[in-house]
N, C-alpha and C positions, 0 to 999 in steps of 0.2 A: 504494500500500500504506500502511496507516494505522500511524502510530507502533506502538500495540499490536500490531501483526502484525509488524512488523519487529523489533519486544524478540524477542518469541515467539521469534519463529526464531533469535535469537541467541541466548536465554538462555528457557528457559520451566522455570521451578519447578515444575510440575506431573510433570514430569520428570527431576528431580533425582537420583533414583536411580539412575537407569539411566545416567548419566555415571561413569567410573570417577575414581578420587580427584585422579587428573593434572587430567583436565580440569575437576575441583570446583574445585581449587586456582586453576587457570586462572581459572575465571568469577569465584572470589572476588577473585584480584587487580584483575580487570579494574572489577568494582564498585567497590574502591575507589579505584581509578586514574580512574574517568570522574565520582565524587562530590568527586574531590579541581581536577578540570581544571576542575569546572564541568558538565560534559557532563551530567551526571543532578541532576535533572529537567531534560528540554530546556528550552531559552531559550524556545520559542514555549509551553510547558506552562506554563512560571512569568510568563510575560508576561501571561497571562490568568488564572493562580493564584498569586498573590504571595504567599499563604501557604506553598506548596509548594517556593518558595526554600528549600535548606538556610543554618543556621547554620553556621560553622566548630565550634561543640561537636556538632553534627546529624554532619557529616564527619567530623570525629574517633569520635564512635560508632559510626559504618556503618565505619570503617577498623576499627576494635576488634573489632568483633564479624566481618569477614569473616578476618581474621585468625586469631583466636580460632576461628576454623569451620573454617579450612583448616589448622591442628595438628591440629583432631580427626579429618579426613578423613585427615592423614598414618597414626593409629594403627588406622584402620581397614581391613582388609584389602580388595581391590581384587576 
């Protein structure tokens, strides 16, 4: 199974909707948790796209703004 299929099935934006706010909250922490360990963009993506490495200011933004996405999903009814 290819990277992109494996995101999909954990996490597919095209879908976002239809998750109710618990599990928003969910995938957004988990975004910034796996941009903060390193985990996103894989080792073997950034290996062969070095640009695709994030910055610690790149991680700090992606924490910021899922953050910022999962208060707004708290005031939105389920």
């Amino acid at each position: 199974m290819s990277d992109v299929n494996r995101g999909r099935k954990a996490l597919n934006f095209s879908e976002w909707s239809t998750y109710g706010a618990k599990q928003q909250q969910e995938h957004l922490r988990e975004i910034c948790n796996e941009v903060e360990e390193g985990e996103m963009p894989g080792f073997s993506y950034t290996l062969m796209h070095r640009a695709a490495a994030l910055s610690k200011a790149e991680v700090a933004a992606v924490c910021r703004w899922t953050q910022s996405s999962a208060q707004t999903s708290i005031a939105e009814p389920e």
